[in-house]
Every structure is written in C-alpha cells, then in structure tokens.
N, CA, C and O atoms as CSV, one atom per row, in Angstrom:
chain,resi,resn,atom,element,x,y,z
A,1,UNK,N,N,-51.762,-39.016,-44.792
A,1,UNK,CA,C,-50.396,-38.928,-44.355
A,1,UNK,C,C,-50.304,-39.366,-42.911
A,1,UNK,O,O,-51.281,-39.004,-42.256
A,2,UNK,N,N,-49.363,-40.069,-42.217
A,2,UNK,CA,C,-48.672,-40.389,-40.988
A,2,UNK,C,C,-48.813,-38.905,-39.612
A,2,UNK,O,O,-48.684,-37.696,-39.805
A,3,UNK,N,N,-48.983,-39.327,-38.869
A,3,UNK,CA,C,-48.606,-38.522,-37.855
A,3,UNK,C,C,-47.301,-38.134,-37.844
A,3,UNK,O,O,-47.157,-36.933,-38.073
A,4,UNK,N,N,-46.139,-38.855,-37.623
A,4,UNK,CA,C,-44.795,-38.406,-37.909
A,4,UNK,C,C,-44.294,-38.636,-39.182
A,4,UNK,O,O,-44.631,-39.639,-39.813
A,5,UNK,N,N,-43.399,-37.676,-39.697
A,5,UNK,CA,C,-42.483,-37.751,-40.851
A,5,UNK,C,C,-41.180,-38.022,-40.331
A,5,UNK,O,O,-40.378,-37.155,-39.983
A,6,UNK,N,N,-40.908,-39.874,-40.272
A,6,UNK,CA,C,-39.643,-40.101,-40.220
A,6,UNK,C,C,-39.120,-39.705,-41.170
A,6,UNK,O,O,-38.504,-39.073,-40.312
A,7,UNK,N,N,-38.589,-39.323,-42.380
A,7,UNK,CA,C,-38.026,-39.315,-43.420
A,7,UNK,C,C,-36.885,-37.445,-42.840
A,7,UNK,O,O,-35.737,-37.062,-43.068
A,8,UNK,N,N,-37.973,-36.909,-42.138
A,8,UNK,CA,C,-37.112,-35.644,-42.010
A,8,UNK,C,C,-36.830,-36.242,-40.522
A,8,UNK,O,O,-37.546,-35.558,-39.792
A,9,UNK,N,N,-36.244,-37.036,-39.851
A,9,UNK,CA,C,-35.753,-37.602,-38.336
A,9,UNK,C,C,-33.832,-38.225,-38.729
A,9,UNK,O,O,-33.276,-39.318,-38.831
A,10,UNK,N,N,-33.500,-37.056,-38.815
A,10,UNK,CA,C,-31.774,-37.345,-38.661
A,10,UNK,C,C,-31.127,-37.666,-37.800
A,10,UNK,O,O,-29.920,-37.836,-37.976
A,11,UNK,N,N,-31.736,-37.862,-36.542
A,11,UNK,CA,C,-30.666,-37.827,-35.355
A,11,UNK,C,C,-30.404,-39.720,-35.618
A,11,UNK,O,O,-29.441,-39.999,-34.904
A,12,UNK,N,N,-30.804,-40.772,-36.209
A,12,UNK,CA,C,-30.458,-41.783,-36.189
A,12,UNK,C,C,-28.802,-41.710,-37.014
A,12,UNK,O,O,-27.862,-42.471,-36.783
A,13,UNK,N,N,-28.822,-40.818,-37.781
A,13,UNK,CA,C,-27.396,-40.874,-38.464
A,13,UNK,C,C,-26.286,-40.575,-37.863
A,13,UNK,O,O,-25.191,-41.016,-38.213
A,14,UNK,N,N,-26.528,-39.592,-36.650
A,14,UNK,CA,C,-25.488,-38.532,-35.895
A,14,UNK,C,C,-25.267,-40.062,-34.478
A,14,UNK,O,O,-24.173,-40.522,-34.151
A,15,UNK,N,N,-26.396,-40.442,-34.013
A,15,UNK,CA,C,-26.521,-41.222,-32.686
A,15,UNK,C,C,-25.669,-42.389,-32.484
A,15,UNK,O,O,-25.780,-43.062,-31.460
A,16,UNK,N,N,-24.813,-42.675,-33.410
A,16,UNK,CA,C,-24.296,-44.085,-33.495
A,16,UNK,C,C,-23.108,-43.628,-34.441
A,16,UNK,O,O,-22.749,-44.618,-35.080
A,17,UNK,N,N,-22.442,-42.632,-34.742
A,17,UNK,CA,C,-21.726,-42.251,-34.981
A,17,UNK,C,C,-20.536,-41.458,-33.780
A,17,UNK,O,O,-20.797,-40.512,-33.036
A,18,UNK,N,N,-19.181,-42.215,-33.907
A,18,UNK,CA,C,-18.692,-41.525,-32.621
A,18,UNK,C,C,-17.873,-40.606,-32.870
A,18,UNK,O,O,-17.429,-40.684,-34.016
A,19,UNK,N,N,-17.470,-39.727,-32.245
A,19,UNK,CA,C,-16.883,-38.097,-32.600
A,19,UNK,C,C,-15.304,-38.884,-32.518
A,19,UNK,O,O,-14.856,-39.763,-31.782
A,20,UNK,N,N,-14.753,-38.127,-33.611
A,20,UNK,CA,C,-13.426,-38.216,-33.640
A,20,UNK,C,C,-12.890,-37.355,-33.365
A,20,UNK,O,O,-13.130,-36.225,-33.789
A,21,UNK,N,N,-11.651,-37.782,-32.248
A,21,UNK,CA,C,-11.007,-37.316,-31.619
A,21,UNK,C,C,-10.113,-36.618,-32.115
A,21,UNK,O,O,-9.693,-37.552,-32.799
A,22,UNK,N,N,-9.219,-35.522,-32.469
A,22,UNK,CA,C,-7.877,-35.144,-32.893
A,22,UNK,C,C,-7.426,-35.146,-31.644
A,22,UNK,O,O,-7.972,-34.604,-30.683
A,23,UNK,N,N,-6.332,-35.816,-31.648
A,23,UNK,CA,C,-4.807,-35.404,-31.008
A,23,UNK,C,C,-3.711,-34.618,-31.442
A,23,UNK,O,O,-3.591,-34.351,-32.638
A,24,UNK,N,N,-2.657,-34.101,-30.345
A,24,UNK,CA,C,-1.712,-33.149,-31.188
A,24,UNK,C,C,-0.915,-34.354,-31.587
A,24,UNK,O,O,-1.089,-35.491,-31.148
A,25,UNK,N,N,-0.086,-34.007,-32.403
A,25,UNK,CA,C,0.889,-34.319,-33.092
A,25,UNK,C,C,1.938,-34.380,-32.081
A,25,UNK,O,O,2.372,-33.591,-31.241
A,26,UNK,N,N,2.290,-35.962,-32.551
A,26,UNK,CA,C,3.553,-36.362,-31.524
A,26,UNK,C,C,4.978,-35.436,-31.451
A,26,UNK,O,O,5.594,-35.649,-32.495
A,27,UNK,N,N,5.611,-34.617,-30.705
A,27,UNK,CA,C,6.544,-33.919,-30.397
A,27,UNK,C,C,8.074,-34.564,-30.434
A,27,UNK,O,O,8.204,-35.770,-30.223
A,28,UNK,N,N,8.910,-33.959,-30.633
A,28,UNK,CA,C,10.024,-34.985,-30.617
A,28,UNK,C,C,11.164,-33.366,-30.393
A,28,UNK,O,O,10.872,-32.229,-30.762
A,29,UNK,N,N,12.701,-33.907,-29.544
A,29,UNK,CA,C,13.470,-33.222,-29.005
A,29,UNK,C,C,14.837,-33.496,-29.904
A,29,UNK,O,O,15.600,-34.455,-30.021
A,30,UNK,N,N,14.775,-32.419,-30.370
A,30,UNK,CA,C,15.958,-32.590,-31.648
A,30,UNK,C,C,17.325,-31.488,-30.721
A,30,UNK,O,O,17.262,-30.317,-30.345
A,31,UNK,N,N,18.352,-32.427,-30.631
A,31,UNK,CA,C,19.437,-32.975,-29.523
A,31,UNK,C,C,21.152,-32.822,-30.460
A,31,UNK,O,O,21.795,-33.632,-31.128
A,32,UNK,N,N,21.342,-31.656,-30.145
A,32,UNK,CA,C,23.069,-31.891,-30.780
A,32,UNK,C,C,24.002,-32.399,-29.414
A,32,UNK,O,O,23.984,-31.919,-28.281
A,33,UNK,N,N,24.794,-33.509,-29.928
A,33,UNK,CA,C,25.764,-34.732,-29.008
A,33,UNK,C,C,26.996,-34.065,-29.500
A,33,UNK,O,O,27.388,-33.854,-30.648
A,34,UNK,N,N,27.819,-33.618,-27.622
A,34,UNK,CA,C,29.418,-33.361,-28.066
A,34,UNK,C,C,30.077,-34.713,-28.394
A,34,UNK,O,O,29.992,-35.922,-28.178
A,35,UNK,N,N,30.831,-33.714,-29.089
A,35,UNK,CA,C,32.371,-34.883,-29.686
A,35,UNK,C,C,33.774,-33.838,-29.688
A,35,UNK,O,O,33.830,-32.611,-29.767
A,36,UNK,N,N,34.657,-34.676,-29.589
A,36,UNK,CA,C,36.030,-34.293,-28.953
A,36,UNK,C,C,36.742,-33.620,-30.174
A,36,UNK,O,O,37.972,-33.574,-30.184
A,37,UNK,N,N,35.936,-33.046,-31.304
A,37,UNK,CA,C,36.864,-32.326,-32.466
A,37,UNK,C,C,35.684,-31.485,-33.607
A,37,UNK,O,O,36.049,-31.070,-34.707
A,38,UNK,N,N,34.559,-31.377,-33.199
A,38,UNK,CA,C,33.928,-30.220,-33.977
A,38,UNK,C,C,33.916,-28.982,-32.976
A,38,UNK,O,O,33.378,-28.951,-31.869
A,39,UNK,N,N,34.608,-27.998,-33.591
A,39,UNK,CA,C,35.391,-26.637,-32.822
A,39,UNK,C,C,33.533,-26.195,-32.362
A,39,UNK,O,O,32.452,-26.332,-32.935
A,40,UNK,N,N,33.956,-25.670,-31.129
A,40,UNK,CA,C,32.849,-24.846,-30.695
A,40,UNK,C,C,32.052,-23.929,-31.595
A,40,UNK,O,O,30.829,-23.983,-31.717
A,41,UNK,N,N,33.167,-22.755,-32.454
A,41,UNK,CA,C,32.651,-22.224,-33.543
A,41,UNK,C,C,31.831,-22.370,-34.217
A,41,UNK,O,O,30.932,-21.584,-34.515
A,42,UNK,N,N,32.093,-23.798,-34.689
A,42,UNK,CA,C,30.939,-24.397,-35.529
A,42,UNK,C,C,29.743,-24.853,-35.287
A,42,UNK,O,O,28.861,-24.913,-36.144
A,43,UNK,N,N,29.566,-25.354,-33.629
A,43,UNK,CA,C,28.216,-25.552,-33.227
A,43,UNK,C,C,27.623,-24.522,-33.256
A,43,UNK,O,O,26.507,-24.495,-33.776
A,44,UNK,N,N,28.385,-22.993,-32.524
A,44,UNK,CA,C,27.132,-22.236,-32.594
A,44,UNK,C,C,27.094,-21.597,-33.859
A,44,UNK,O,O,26.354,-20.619,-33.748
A,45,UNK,N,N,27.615,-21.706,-35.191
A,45,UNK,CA,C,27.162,-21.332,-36.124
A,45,UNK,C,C,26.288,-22.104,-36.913
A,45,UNK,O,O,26.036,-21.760,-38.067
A,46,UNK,N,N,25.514,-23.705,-36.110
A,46,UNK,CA,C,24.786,-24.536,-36.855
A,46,UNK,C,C,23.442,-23.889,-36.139
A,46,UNK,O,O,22.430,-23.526,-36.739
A,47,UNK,N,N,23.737,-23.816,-34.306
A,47,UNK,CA,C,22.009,-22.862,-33.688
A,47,UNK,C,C,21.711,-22.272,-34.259
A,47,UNK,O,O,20.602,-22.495,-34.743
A,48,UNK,N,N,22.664,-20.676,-34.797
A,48,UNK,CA,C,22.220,-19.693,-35.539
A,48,UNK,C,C,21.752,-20.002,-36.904
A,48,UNK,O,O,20.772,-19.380,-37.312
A,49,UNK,N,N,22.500,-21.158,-37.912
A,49,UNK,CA,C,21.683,-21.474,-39.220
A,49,UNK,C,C,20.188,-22.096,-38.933
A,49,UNK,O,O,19.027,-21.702,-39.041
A,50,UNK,N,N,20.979,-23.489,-38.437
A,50,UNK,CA,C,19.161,-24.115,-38.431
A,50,UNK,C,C,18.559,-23.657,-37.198
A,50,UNK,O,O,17.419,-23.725,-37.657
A,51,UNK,N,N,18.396,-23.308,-36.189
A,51,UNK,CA,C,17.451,-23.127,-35.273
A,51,UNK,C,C,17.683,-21.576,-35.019
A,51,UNK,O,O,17.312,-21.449,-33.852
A,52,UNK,N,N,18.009,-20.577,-35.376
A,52,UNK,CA,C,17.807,-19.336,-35.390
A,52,UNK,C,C,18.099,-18.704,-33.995
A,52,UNK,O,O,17.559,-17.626,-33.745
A,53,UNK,N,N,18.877,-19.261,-33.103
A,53,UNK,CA,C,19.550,-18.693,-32.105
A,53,UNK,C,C,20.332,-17.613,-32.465
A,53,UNK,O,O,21.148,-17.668,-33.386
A,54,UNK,N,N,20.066,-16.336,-31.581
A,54,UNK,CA,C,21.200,-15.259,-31.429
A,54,UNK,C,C,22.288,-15.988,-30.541
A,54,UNK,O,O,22.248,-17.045,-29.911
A,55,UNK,N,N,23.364,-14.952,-30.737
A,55,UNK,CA,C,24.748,-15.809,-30.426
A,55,UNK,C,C,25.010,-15.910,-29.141
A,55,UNK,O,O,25.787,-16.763,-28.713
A,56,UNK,N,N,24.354,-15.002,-28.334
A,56,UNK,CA,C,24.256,-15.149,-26.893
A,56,UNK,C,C,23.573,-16.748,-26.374
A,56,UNK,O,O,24.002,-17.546,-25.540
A,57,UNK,N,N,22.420,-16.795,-27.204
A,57,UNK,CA,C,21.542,-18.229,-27.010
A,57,UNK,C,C,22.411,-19.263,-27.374
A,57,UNK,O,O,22.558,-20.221,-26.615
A,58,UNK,N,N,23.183,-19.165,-28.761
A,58,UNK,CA,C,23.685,-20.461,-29.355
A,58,UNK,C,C,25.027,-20.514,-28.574
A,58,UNK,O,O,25.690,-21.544,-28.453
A,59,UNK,N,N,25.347,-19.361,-28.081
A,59,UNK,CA,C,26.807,-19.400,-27.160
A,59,UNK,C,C,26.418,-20.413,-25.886
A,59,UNK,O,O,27.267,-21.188,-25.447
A,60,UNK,N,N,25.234,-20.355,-25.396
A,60,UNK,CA,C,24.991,-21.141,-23.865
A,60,UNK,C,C,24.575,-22.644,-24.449
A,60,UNK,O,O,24.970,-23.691,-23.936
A,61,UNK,N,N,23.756,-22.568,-25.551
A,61,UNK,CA,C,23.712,-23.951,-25.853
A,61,UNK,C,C,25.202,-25.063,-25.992
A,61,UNK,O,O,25.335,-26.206,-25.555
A,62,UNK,N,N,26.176,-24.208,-26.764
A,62,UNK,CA,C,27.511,-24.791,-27.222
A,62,UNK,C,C,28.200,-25.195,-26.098
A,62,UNK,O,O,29.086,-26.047,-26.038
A,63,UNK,N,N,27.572,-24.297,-24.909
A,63,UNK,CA,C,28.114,-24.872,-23.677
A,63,UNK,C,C,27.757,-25.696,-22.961
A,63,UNK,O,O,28.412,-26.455,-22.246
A,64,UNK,N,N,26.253,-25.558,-23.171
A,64,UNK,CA,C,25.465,-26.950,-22.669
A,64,UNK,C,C,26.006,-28.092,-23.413
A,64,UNK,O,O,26.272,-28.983,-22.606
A,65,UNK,N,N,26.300,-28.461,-24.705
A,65,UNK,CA,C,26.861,-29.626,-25.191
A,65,UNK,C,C,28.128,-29.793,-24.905
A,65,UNK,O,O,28.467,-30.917,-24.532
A,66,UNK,N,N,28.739,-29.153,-24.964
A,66,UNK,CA,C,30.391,-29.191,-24.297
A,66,UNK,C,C,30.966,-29.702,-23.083
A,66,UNK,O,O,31.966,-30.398,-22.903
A,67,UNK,N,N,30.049,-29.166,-22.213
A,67,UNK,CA,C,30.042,-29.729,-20.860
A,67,UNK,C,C,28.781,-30.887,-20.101
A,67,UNK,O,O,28.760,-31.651,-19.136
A,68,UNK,N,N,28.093,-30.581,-20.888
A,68,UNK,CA,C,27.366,-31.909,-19.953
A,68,UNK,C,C,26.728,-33.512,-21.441
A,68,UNK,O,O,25.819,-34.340,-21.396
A,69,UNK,N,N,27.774,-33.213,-22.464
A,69,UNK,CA,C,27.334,-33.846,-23.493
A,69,UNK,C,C,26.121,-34.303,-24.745
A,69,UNK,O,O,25.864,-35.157,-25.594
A,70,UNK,N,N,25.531,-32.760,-23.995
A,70,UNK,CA,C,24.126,-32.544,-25.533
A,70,UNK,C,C,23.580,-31.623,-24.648
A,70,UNK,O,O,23.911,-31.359,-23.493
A,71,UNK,N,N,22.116,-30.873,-25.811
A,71,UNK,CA,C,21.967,-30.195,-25.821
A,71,UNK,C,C,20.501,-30.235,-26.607
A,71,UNK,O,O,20.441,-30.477,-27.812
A,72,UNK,N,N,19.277,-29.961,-25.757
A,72,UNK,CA,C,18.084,-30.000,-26.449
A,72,UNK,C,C,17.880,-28.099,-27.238
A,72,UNK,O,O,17.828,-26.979,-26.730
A,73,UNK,N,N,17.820,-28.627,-28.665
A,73,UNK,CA,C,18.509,-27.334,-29.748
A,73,UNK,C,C,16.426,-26.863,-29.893
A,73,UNK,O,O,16.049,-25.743,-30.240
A,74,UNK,N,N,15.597,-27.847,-29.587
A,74,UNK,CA,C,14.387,-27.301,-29.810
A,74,UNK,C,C,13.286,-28.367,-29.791
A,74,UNK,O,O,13.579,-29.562,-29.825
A,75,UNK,N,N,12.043,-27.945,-29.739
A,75,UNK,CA,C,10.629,-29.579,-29.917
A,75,UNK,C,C,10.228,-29.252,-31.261
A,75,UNK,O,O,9.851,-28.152,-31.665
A,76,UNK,N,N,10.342,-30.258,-31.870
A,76,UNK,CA,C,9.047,-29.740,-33.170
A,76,UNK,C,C,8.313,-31.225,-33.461
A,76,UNK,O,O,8.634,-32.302,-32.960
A,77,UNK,N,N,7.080,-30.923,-34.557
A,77,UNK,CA,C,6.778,-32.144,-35.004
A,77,UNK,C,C,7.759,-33.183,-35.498
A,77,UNK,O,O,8.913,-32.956,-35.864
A,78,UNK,N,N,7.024,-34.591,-35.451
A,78,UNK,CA,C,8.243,-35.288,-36.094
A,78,UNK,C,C,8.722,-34.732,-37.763
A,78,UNK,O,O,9.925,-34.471,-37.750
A,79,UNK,N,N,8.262,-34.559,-38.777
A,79,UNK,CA,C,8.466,-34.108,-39.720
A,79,UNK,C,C,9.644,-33.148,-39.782
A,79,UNK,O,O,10.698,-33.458,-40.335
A,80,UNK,N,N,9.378,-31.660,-39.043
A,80,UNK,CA,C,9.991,-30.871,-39.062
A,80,UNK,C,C,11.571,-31.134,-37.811
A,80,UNK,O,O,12.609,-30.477,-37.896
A,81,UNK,N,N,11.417,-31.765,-37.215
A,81,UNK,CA,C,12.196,-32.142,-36.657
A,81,UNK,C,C,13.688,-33.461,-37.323
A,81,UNK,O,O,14.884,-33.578,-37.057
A,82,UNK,N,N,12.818,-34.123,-38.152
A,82,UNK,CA,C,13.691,-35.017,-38.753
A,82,UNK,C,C,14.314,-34.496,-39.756
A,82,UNK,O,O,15.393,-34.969,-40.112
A,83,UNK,N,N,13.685,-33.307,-40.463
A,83,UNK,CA,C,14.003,-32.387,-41.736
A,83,UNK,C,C,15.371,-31.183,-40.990
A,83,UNK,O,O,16.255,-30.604,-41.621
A,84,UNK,N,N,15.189,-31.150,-40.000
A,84,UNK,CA,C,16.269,-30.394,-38.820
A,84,UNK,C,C,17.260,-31.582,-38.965
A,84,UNK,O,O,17.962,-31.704,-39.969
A,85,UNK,N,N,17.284,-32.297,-38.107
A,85,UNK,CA,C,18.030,-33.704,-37.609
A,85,UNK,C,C,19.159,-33.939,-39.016
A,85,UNK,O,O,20.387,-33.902,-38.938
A,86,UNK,N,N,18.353,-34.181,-40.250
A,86,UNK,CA,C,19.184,-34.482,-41.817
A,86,UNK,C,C,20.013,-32.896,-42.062
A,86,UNK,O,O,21.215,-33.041,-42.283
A,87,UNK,N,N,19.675,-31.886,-42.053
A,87,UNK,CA,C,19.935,-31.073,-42.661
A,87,UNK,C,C,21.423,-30.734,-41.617
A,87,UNK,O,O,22.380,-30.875,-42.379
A,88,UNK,N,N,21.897,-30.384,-40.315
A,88,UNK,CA,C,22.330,-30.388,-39.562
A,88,UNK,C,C,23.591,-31.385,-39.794
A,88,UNK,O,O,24.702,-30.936,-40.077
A,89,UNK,N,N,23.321,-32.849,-39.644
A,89,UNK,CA,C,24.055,-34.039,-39.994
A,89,UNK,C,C,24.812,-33.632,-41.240
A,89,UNK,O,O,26.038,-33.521,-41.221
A,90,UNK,N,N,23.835,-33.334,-42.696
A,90,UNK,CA,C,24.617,-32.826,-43.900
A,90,UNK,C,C,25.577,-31.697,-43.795
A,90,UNK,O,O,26.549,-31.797,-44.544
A,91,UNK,N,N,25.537,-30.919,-43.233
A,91,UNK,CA,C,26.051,-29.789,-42.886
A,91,UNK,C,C,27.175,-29.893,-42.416
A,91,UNK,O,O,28.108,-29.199,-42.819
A,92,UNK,N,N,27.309,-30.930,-41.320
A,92,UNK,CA,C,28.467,-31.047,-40.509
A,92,UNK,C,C,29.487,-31.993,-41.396
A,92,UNK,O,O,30.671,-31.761,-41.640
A,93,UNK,N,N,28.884,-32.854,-41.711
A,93,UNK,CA,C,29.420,-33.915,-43.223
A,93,UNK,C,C,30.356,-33.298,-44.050
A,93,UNK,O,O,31.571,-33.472,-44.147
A,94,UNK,N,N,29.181,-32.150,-44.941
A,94,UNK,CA,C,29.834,-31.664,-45.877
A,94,UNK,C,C,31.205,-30.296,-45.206
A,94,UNK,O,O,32.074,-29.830,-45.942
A,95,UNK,N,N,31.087,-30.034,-44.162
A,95,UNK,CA,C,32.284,-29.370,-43.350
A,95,UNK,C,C,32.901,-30.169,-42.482
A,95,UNK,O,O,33.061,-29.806,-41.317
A,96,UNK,N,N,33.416,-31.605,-43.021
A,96,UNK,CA,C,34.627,-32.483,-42.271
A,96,UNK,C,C,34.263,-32.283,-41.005
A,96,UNK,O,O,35.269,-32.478,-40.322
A,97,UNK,N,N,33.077,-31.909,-40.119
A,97,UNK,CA,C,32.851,-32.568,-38.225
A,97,UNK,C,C,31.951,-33.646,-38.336
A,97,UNK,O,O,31.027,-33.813,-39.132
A,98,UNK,N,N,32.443,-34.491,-37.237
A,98,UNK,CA,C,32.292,-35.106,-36.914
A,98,UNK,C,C,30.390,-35.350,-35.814
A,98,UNK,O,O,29.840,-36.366,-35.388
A,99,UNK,N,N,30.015,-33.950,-35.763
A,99,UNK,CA,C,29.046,-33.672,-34.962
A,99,UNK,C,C,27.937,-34.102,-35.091
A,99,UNK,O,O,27.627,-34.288,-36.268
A,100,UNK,N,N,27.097,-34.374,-34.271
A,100,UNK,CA,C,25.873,-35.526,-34.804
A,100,UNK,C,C,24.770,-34.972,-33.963
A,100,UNK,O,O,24.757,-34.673,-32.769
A,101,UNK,N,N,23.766,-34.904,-34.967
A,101,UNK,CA,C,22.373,-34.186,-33.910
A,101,UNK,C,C,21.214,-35.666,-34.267
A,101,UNK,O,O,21.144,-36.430,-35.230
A,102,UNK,N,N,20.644,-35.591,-33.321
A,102,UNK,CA,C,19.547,-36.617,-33.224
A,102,UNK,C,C,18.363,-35.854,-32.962
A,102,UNK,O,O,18.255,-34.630,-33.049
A,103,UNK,N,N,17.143,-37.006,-32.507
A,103,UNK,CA,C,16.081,-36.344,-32.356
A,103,UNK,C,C,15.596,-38.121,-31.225
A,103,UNK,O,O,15.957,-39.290,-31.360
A,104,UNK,N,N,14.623,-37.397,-30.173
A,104,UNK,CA,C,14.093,-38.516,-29.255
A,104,UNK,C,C,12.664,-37.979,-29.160
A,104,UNK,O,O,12.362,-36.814,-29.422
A,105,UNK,N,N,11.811,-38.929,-28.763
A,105,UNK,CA,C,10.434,-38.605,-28.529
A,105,UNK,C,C,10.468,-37.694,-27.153
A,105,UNK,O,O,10.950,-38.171,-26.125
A,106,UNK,N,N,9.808,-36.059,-27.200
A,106,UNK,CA,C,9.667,-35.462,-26.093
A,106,UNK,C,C,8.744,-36.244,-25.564
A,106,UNK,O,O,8.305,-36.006,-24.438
C-alpha cells in the first residue's frame, strides 16, 4: 500500500468550490397616493384592513397622504408587497375610489 491514501483527501472538492452568498431579499415601499375624492374615512379603513393599523396610526397616516400627497403604509418583500399593492387597488375599485396605492424599491 502507498504512504498516503488520496482516495480519503476531500479538501480538493470543498477548495475550488466558492461559498454562496445569500442576500436579503429586495425590499420595496408600498405607498398610498392622495386624490381629490376618496373620503378620508376610507383610507383609514384600508390601514386598518390591509396593514393592521390602530386608528390612531391609520388616522396620522390619512394625514400624511392628505397633506403632503402619499404615504409610506409599510416595507415588505416584493411578493408580499405587490399582493398588498393588488388587493388595496381592488378594494378601492370595487368601492367606486378612485385611490391608488403603489409600491417603489426601498
């Protein structure tokens, strides 16, 4: 038999193999835009549905869009964020406003 047993020498498999990296998951800022005829009411009863604001919270947000023309409503992944973004849009649709939420890369 050999002095060395290459056969049990693994580090050639690991040595030239490069570590993969994970990154987080790209973030994105899902954004309700005022408009001149969806009643205040109704914005903050969309914080409290989809983003789970108490009414004190969704009351200052409604004001943040009111007065300075949007309103960052939360960050999530893109997924969960675009699944926000549609559901929101339908919502306002299917209740005649006009109100429109987006989403931008945080």
């Amino acid at each position: 038999m050999g002095d060395k047993q290459d056969w049990l020498n693994f580090e050639h498999l690991t040595a030239n193999k490069q570590k993969d990296e994970v990154k987080p998951p790209s973030m994105y800022k899902v954004i309700l835009n005022n408009d001149d005829y969806t009643p205040m009411e109704f914005v903050i009863d969309v914080l409290q549905k989809f983003f789970s604001y108490d009414i004190e919270r969704a009351t200052q947000l409604m004001l943040q869009v009111h007065y300075r023309g949007k309103a960052i409503c939360g960050v999530y992944t893109a997924e969960v964020a675009e699944t926000k973004v549609a559901h929101v849009n339908e919502y306002a649709k299917e209740n005649e406003h006009p109100l429109l939420c987006t989403l931008e890369k945080a």
